[in-house]
N, C-alpha and C positions, 0 to 999 in steps of 0.2 A: 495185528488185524483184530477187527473186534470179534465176540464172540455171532454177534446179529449182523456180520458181513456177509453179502454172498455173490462177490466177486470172486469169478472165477468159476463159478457153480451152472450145472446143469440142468435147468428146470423146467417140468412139466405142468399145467394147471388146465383141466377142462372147467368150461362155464366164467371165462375169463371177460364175455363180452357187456355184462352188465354187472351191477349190482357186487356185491361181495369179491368177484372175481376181478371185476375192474378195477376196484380197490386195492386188491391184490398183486394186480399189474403195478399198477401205482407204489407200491412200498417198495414191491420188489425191486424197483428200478433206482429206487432213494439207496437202496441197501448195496446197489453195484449188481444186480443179477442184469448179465448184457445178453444170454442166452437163455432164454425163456422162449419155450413153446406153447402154445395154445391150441387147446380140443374145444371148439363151437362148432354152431351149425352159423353161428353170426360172426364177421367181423370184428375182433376186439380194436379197440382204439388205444387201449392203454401200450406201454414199452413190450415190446414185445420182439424177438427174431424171427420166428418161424409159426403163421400159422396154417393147422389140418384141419380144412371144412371137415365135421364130425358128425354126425346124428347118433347122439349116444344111446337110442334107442333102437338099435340096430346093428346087431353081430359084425355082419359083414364090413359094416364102416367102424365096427371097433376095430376089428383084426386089420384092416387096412393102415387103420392108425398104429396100432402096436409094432405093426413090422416095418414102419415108416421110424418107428421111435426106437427101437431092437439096434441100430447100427449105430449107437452110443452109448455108452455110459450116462447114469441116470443120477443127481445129487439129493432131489424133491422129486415126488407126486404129488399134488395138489388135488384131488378128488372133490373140488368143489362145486360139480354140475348138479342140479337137483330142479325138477318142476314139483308141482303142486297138485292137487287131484280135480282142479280145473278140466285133465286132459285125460283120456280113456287107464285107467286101470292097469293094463299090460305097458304103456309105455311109462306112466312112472315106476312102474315094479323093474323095468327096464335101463332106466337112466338111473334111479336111485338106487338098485341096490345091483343087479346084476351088472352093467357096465364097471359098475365101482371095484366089484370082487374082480372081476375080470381082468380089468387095467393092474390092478395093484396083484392080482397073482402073476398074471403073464408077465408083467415090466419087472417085477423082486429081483430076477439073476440080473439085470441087467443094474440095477442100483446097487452105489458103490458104499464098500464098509463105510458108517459113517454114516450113510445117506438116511432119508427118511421118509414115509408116506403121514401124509393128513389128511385126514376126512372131515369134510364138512357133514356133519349131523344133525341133531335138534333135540332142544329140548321135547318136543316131542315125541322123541323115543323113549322116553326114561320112563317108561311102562318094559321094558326087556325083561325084567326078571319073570313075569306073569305068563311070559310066552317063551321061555328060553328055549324049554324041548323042542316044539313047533320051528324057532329060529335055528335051533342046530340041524333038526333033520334039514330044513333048506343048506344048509351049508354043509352037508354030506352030502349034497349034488354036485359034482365038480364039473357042471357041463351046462353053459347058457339054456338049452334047449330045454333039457332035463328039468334048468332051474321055474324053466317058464310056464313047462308043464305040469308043474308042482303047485304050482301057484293060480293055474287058470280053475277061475270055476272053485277055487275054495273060501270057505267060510273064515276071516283069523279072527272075527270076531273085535275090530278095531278099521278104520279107516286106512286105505292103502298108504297113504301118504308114511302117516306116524308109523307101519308099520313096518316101512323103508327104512327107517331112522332107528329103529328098533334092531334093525339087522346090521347099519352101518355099524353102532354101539358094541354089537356083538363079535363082532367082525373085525373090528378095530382089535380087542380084547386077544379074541382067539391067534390072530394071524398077527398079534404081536411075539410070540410066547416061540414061534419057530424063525421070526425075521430077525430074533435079536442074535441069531446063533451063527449069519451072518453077518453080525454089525448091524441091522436095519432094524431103526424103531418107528414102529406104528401107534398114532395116535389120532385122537380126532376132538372137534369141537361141538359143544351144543351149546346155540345159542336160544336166547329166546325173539321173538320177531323183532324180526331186522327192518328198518326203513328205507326197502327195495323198491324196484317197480314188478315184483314177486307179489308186495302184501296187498295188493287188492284181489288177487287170484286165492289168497289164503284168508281174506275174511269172508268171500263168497263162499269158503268150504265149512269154512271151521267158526262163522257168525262172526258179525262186528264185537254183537256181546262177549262174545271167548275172547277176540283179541286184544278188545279195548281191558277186559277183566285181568288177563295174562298182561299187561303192560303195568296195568294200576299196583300190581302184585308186582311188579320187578324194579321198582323206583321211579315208576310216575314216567319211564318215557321208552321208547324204542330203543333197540339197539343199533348203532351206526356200521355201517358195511367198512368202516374204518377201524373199528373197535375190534372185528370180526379179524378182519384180514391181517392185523397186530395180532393176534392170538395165534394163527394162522403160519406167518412169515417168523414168532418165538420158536413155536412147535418144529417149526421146520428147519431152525438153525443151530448150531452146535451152541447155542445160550439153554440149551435144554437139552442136554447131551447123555442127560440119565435118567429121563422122561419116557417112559414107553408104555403102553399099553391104556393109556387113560382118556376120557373120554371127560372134555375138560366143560364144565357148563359156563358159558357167559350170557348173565340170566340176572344180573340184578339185586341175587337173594331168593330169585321165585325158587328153585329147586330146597335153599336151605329151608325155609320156611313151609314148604311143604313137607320135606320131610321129620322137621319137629313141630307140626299140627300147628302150626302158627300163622295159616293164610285164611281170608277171610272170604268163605266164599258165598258172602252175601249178594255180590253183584251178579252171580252165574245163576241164583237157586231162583 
């Protein structure tokens, strides 16, 4: 069997109905996964067994979810749901980062040694370091409610979106460091923009100019929700079996080149 088989395996993925996630479906199915569940509020079309209308924005239809997923054994979490700041403040702080922690704390006992969580991220977090005390006291909240209250009405000084992605990165990191001591590695992805039907939502937020600039900086093109969902379905399979804790950028070169002062940001100024 090869190592990026996953026949046989028990798989979870919310945000599986469009974009990145339906890619996802899609490989999955190449790879032999015949039990794959799905968390949307949409219909996925791609291979699929079992899907839970979801509103990831909302406790009550998580914990629904969770105890609907609790009576198996878990081999992936795919934590790939994410909106944009398009949509009121509380419900992406909701979908991106508290559903995310929520899913991958509740469901851990139930994932089997071996098994693994990935998170879909963004380059757009890779500001974490500048706010990590900020991102820990949130994650010293171990309670949705708590989490939301923590968060309403405060200043972080950064747009909600990026600062969802900031929290996945950290989170990814943190909640690797105890999952491995069950056998489960945590990892996650950050891409830079993907050619979804997400990126018109994210150049009204973040200007054509940032994204057309962030594209020109990462090799002249977008990233494909195929290129994504391959990084994704690696992270997830025993072809990376001593991979944990990393928060993997597929970006082009934009993050290398930022970080050795080597990007041009003539097009932004």
């Amino acid at each position: 069997m090869s190592d990026f088989d996953y026949t046989g395996k028990r798989v979870v993925v919310t945000g599986g109905a469009t974009g990145v996630g339906a890619s996802l479906l899609e490989l999955l199915g190449e790879l032999g996964a015949s039990d794959v569940t799905v968390l949307d509020i949409k219909q996925p079309s791609g291979p699929h067994r079992t899907f839970i209308e979801t509103d990831l924005s909302k406790k009550p239809a998580v914990d629904a979810a969770v105890a609907e997923l609790r009576t198996n054994a878990i081999d992936a979490l795919f934590n790939n749901a994410g909106v944009a700041d398009t949509v009121p403040p509380e419900t992406v702080f909701s979908v991106n980062a508290l559903a995310l922690r929520h899913l991958s704390t509740a469901l851990l006992p139930n994932i089997a040694a071996g098994g693994t969580i990935v998170n879909t991220a963004s380059i757009a977090g890779m500001q974490w370091p500048s706010r990590l005390q900020v991102i820990m006291e949130l994650l010293a909240t171990d309670d949705w409610e708590v989490g939301l209250a923590w968060f309403e009405g405060r200043d972080l000084g950064v747009d909600t979106y990026s600062f969802t992605k900031e929290v996945v990165q950290v989170l990814t990191m943190t909640m690797s460091h105890d999952a491995i001591a069950r056998g489960v590695r945590v990892n996650s992805v950050c891409p830079s923009p993907i050619d979804t039907p997400l990126l018109p939502d994210f150049r009204k937020t973040m200007t054509d100019q940032v994204i057309d600039w962030t594209v020109q900086q990462s090799g002249g093109r977008l990233v494909s929700p195929r290129e994504v969902a391959s990084c994704l379905a690696w992270l997830g399979s025993n072809a990376s079996s001593f991979v944990n804790g990393v928060n993997l950028t597929i970006d082009g070169g934009f993050t290398a080149a930022m970080t050795t002062g080597l990007l041009d940001f003539s097009g932004i100024m």
